[in-house]
Jmol script that loads the backbone (N, CA, C; Angstrom):
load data "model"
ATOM      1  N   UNK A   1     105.177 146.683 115.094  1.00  0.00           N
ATOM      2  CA  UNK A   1     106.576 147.008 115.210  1.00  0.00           C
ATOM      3  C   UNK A   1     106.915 147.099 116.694  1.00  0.00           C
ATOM      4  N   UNK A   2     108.409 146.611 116.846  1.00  0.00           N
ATOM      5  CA  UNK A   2     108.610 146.746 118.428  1.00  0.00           C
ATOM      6  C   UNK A   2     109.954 147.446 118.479  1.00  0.00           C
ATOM      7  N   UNK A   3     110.067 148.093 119.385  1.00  0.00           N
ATOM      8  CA  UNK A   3     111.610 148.411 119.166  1.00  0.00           C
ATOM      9  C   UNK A   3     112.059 148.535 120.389  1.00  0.00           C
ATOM     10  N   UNK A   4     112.876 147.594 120.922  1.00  0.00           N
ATOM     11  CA  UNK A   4     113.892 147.166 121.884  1.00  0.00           C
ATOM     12  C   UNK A   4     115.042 147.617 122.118  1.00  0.00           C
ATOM     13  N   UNK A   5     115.662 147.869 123.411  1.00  0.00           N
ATOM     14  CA  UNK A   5     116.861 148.579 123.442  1.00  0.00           C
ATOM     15  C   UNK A   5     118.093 146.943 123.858  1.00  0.00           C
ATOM     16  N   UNK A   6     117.376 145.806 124.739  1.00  0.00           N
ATOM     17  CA  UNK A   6     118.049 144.650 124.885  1.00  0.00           C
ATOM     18  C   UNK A   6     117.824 143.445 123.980  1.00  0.00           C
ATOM     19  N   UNK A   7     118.342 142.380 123.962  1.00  0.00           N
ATOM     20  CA  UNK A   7     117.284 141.584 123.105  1.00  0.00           C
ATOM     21  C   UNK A   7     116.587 140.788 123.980  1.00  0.00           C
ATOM     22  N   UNK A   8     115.708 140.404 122.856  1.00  0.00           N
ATOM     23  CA  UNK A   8     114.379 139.981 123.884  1.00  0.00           C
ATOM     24  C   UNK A   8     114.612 138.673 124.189  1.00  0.00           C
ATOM     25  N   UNK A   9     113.934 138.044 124.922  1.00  0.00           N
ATOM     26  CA  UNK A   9     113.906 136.880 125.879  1.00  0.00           C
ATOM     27  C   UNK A   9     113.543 136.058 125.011  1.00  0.00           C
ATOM     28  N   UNK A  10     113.310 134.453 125.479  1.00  0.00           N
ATOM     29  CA  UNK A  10     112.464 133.394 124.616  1.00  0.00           C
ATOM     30  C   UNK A  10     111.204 133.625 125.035  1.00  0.00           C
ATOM     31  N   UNK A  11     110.553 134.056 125.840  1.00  0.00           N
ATOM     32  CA  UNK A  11     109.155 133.859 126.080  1.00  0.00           C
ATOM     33  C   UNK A  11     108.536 135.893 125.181  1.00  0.00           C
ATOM     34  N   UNK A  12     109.327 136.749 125.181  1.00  0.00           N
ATOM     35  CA  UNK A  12     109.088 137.976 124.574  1.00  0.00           C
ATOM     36  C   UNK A  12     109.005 137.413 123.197  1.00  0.00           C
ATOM     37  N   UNK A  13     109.774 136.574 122.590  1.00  0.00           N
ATOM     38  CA  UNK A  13     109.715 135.875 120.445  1.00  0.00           C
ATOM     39  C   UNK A  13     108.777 135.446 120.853  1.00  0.00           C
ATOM     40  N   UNK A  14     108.323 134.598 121.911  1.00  0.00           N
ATOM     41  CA  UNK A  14     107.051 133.861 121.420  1.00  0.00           C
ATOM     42  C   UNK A  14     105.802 134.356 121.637  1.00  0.00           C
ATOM     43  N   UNK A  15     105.808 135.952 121.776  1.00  0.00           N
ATOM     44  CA  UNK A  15     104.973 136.422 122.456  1.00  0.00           C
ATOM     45  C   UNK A  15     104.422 137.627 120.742  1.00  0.00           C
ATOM     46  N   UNK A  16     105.577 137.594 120.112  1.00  0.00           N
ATOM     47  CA  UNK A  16     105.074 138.582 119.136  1.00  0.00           C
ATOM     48  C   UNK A  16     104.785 137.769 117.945  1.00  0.00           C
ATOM     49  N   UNK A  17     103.829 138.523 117.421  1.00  0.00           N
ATOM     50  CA  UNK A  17     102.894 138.379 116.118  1.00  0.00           C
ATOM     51  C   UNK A  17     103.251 137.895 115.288  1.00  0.00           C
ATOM     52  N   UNK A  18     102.692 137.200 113.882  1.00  0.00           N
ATOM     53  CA  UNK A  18     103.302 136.635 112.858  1.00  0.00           C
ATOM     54  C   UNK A  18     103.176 137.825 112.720  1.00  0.00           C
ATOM     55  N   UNK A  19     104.331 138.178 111.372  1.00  0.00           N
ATOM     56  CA  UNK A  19     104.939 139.660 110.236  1.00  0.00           C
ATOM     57  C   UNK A  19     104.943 140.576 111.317  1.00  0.00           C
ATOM     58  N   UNK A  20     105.192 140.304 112.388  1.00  0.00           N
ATOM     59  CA  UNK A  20     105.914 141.589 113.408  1.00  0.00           C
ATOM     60  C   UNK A  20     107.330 142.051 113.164  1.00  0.00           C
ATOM     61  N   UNK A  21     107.781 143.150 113.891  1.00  0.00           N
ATOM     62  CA  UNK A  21     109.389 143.564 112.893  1.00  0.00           C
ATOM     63  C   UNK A  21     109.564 144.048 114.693  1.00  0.00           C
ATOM     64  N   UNK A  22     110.511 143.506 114.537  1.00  0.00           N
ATOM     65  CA  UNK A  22     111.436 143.459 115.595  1.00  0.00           C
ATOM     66  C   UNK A  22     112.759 144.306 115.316  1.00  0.00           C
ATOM     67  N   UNK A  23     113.089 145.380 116.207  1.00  0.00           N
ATOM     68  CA  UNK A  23     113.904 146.797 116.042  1.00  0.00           C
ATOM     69  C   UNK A  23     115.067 146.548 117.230  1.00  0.00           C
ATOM     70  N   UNK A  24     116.044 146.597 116.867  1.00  0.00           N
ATOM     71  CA  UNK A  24     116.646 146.760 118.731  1.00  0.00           C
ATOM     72  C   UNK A  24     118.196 146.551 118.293  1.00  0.00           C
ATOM     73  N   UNK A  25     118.512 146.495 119.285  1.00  0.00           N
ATOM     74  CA  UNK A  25     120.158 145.793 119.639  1.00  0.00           C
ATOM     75  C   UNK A  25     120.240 144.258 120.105  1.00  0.00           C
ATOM     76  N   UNK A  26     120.541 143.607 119.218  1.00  0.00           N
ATOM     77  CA  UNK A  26     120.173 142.646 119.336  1.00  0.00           C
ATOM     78  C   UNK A  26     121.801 141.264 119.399  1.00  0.00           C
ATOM     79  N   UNK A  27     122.936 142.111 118.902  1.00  0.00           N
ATOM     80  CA  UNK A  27     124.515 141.396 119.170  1.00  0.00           C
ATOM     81  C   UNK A  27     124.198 140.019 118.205  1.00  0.00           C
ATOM     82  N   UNK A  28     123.654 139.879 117.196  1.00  0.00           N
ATOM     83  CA  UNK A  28     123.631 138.595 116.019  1.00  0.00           C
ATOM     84  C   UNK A  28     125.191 137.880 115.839  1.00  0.00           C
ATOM     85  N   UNK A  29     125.951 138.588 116.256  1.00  0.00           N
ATOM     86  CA  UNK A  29     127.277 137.531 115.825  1.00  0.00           C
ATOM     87  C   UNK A  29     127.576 137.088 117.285  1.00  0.00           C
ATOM     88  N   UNK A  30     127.251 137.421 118.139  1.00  0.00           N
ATOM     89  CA  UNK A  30     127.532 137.436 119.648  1.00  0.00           C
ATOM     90  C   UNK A  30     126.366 136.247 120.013  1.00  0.00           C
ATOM     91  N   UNK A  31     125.358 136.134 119.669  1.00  0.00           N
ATOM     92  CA  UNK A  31     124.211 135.314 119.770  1.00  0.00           C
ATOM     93  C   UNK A  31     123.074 134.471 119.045  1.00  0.00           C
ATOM     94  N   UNK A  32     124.273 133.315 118.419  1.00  0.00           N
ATOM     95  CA  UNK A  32     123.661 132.600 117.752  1.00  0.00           C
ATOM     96  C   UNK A  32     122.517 132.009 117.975  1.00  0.00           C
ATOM     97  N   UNK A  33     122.333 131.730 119.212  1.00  0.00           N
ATOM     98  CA  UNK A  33     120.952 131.055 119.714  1.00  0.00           C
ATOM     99  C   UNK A  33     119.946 131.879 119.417  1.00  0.00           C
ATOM    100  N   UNK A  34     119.837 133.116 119.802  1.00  0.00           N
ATOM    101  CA  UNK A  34     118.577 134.205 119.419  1.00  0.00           C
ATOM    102  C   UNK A  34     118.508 133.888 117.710  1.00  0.00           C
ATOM    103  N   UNK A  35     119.566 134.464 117.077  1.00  0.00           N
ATOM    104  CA  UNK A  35     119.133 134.627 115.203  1.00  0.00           C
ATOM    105  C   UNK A  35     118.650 133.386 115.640  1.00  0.00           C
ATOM    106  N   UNK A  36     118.451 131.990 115.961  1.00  0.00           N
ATOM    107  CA  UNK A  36     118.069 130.755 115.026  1.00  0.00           C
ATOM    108  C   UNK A  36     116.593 130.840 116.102  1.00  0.00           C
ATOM    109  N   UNK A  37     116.547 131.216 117.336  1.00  0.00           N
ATOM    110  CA  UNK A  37     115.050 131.720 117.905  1.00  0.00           C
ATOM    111  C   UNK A  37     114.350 132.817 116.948  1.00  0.00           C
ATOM    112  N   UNK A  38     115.096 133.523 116.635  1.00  0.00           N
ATOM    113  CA  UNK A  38     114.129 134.547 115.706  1.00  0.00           C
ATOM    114  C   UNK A  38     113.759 134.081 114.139  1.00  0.00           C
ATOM    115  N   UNK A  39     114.786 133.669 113.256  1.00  0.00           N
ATOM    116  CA  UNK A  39     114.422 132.773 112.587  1.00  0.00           C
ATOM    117  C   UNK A  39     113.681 131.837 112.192  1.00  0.00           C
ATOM    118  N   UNK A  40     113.224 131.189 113.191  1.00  0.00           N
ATOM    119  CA  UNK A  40     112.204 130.741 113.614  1.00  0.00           C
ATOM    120  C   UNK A  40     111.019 130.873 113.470  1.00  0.00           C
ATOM    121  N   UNK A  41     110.827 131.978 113.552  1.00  0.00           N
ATOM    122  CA  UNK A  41     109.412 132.607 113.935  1.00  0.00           C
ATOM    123  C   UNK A  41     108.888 133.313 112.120  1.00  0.00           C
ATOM    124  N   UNK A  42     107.874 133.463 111.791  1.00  0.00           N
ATOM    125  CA  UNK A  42     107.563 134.487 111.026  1.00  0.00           C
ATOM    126  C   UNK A  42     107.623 136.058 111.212  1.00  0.00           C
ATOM    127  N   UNK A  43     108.600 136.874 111.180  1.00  0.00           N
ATOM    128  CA  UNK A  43     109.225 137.951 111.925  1.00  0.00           C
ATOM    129  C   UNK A  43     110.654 138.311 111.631  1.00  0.00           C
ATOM    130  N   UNK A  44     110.304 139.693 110.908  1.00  0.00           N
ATOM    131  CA  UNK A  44     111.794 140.831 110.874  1.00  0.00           C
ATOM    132  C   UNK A  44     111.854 141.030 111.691  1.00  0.00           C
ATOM    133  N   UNK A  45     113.740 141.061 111.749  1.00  0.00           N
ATOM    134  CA  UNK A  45     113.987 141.458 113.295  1.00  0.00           C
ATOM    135  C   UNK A  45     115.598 142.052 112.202  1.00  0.00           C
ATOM    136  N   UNK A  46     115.500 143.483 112.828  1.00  0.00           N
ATOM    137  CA  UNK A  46     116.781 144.338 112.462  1.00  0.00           C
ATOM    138  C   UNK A  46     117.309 144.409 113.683  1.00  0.00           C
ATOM    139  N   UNK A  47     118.628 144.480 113.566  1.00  0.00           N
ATOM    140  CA  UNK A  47     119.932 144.522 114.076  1.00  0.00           C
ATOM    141  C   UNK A  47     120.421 146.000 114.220  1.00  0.00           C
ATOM    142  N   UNK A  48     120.305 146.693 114.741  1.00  0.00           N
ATOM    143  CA  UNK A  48     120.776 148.109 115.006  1.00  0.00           C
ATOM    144  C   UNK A  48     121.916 148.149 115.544  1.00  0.00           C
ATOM    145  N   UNK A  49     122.642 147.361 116.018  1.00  0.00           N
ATOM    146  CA  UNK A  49     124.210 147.304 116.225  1.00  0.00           C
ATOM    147  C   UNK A  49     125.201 146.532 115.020  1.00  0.00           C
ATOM    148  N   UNK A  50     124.090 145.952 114.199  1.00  0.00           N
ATOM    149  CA  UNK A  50     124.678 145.253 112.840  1.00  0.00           C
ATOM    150  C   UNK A  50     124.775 146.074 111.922  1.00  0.00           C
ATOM    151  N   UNK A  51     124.355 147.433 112.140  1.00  0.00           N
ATOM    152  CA  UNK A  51     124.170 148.835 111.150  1.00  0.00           C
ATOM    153  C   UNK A  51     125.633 149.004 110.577  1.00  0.00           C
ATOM    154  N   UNK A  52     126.065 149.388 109.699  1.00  0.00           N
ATOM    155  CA  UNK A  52     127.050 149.903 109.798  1.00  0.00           C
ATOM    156  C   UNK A  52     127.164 151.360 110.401  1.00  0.00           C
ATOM    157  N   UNK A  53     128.053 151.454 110.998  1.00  0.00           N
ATOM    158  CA  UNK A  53     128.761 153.230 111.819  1.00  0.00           C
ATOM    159  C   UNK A  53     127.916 154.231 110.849  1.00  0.00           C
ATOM    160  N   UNK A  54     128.783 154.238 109.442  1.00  0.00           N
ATOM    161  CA  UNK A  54     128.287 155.170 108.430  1.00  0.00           C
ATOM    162  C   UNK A  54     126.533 155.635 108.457  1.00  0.00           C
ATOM    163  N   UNK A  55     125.497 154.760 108.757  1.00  0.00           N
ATOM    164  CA  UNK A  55     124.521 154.726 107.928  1.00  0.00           C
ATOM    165  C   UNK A  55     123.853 154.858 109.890  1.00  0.00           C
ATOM    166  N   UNK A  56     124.665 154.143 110.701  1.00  0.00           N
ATOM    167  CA  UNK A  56     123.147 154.291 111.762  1.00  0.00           C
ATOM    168  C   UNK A  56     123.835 155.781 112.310  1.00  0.00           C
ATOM    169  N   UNK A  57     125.143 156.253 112.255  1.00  0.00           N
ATOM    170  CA  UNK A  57     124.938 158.090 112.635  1.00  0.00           C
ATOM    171  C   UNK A  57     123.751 158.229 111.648  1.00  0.00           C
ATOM    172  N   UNK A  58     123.535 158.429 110.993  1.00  0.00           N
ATOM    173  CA  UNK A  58     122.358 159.174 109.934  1.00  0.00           C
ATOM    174  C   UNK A  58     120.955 159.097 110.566  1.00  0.00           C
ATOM    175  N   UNK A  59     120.623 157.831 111.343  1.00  0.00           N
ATOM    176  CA  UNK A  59     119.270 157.685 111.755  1.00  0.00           C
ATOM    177  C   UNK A  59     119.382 157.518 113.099  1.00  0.00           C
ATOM    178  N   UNK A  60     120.449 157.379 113.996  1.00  0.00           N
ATOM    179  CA  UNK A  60     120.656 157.754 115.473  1.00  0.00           C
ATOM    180  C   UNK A  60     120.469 159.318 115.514  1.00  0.00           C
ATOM    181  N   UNK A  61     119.273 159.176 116.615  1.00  0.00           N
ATOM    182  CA  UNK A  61     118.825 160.570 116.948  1.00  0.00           C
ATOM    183  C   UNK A  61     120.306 161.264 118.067  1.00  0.00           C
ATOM    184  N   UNK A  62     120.910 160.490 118.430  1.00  0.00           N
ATOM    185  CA  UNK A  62     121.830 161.069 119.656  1.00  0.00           C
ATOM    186  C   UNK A  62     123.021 161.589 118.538  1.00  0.00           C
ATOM    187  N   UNK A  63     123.451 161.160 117.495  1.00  0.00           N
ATOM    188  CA  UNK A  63     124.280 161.479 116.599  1.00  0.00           C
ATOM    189  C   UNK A  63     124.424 162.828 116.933  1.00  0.00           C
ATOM    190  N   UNK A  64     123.382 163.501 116.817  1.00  0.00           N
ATOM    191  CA  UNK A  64     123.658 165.455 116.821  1.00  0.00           C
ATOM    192  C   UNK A  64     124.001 165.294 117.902  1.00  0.00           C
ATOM    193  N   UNK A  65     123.227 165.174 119.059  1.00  0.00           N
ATOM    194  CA  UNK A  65     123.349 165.117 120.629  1.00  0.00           C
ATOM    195  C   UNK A  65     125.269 165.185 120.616  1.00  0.00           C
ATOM    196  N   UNK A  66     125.803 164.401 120.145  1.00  0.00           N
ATOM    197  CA  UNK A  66     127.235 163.909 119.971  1.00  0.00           C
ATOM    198  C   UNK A  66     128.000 165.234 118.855  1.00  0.00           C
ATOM    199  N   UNK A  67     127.735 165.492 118.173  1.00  0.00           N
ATOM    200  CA  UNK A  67     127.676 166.728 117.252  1.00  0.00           C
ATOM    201  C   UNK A  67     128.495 165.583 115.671  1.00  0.00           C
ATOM    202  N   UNK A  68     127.998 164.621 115.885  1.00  0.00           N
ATOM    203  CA  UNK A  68     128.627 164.153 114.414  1.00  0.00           C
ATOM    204  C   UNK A  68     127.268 164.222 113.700  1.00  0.00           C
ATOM    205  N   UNK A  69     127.481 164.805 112.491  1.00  0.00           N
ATOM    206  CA  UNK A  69     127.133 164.915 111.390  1.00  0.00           C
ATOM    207  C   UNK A  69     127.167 163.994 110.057  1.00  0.00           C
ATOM    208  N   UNK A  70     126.372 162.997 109.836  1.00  0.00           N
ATOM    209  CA  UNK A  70     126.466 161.917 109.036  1.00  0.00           C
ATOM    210  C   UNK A  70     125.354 162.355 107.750  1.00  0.00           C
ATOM    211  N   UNK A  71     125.584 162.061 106.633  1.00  0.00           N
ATOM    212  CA  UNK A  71     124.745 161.925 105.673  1.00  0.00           C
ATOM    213  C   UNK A  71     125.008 160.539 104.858  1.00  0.00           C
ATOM    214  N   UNK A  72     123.462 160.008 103.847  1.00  0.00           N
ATOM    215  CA  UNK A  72     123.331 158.953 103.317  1.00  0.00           C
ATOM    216  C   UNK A  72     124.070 159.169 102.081  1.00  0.00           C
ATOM    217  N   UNK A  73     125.144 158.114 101.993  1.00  0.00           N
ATOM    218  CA  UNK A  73     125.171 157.907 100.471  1.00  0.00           C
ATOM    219  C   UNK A  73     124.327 158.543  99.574  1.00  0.00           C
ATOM    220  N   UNK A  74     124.261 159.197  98.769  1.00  0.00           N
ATOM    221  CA  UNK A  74     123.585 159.669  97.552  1.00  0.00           C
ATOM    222  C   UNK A  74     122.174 160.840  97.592  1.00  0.00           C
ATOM    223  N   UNK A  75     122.107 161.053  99.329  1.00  0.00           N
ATOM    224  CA  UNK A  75     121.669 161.486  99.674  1.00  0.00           C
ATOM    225  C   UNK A  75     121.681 163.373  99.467  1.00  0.00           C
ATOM    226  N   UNK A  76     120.818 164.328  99.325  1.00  0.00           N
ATOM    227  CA  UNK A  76     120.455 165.458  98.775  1.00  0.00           C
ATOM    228  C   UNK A  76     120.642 166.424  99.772  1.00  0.00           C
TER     229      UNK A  76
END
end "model"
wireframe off; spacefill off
backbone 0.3
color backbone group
């Protein structure tokens, strides 16, 4: 697992593992060339700015930091 705060370069995709999972901010509608570089590859790669609002407050640690308070759908 990697988890990135930019997206990664062409020589960083070709550098990670087959079934590696790729974590980050990565702008997928902003950068078609990367999805079809990552695509590419054997490799998850999540989108953490593709999150929806609702669901990444819940697993953004800065969320509290911020004082919003998010819970999951269906969540206890």
């Amino acid at each position: 697992m990697v988890l990135k705060i930019n997206a990664p370069t062409a020589d960083e995709i070709s550098r990670l593992t087959d079934g590696a999972t790729l974590i980050g901010m990565l702008s997928p509608a902003l950068r078609p060339e990367l999805v079809e570089a990552l695509a590419a590859r054997p490799i998850t790669a999540l989108a953490l700015d593709a999150v929806p609002r609702m669901l990444a407050g819940a697993v953004d640690g800065r969320a509290e930091l911020h004082g919003e308070h998010r819970r999951l759908p269906g969540g206890d």
